[in-house]
C-alpha positions in Angstrom: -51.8 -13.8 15.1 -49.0 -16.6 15.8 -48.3 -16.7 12.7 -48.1 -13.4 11.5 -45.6 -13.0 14.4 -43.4 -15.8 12.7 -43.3 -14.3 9.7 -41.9 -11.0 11.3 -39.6 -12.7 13.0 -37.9 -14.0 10.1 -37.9 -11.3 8.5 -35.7 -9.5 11.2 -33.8 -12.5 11.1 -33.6 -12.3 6.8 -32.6 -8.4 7.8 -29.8 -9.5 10.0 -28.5 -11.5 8.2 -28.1 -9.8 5.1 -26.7 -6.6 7.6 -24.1 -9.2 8.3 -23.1 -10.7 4.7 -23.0 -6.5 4.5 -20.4 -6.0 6.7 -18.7 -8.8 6.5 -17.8 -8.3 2.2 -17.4 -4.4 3.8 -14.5 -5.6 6.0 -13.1 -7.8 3.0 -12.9 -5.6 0.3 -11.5 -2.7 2.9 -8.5 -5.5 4.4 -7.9 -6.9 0.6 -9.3 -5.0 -1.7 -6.9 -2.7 -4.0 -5.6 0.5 -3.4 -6.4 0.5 0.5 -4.3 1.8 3.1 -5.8 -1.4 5.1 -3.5 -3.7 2.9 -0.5 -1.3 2.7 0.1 -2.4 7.1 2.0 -5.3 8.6 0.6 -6.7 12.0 4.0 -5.6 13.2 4.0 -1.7 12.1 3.6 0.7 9.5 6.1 0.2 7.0 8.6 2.7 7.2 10.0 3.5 3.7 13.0 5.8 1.8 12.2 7.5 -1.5 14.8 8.4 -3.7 15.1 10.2 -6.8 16.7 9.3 -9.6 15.2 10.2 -12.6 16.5 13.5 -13.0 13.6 15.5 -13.0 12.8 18.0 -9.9 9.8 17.0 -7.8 9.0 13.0 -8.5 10.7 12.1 -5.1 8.3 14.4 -3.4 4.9 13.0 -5.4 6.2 9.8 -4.8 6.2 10.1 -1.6 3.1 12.2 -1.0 1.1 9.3 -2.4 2.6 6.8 -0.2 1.6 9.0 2.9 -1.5 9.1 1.6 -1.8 5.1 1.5 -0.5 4.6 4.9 3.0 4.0 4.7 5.7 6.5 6.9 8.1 7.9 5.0 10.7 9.0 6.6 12.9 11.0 4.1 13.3 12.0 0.6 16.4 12.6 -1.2 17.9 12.6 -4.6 19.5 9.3 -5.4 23.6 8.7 -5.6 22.5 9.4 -9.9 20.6 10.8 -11.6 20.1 8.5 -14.6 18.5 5.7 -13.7 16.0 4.2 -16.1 14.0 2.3 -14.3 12.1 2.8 -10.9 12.5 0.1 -9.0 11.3 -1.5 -4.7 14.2 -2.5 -2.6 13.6 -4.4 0.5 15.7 -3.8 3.1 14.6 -6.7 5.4 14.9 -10.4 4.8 11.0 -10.6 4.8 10.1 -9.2 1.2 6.4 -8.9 2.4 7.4 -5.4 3.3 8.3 -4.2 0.1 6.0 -6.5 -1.6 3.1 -4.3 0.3 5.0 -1.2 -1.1 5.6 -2.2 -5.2 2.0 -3.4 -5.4 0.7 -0.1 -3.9 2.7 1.7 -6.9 1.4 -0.4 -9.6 4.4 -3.0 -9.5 7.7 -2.1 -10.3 10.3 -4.4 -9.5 11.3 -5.5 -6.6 15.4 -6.3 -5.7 16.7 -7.6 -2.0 19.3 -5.3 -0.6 19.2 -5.5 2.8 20.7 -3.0 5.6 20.8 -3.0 9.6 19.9 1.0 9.1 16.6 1.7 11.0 15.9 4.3 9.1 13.8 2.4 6.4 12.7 -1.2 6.0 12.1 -0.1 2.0 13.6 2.3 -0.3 12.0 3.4 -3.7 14.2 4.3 -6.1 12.2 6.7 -9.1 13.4 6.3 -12.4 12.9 7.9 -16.2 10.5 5.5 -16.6 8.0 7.0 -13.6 5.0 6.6 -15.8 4.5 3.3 -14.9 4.2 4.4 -11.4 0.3 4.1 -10.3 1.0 7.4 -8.3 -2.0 9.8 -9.2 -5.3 7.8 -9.9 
């Protein structure tokens, strides 16, 4: 009877454990895995971000930045951009810490990223659309 009372017990102990491992790769893939509002956050706040269009077409701003709300990041306006002709879409970062817009760029599939920093608080990133919006991972 002892014995068959060891056997239970690590078995519980097998369960446990493999409950753990469980929710420990569950916590992992949710803080680093892609395309998880999880790895779109600072420690510090939620990245507040500008999206502009450019690209001359009606609309993009607005998809743009529905699928960032949808990731976790605030926007906190859209607007059409100073032109209307720009080629490429591009991340700015408008903080000397490009983790910000690093966060941002990867979250859209990686366009490129330029430093251009403000003291505005309005945004700490801006996201500029472009022609070339395709590359944009915005609708998955």
């Amino acid at each position: 009877m002892a014995r068959r009372g060891g056997n239970l017990s690590r078995a519980g102990l097998v369960v446990l454990a493999l409950v753990v491992a469980g929710l420990v790769v569950s916590w992992g893939w949710t803080m680093f895995g892609p395309g998880t509002r999880a790895a779109r956050r600072t420690g510090r706040h939620v990245v507040r971000v500008q999206v502009l269009n450019g690209s001359g077409e009606p609309g993009v701003g607005t998809r743009v930045a529905a699928w960032l709300r949808e990731g976790g990041f605030q926007v906190t306006h859209v607007r059409n951009a100073d032109r209307s002709d720009y080629f490429a879409t591009f991340v700015v970062a408008r903080r000397s810490d490009l983790s910000l817009a690093a966060e941002v760029a990867h979250y859209l599939g990686g366009p490129p990223l330029v430093r251009q920093e403000w003291n505005s608080e309005l945004a700490d990133v801006s996201v500029l659309g472009g022609s070339d919006r395709s590359r944009l991972q915005i609708e998955h």
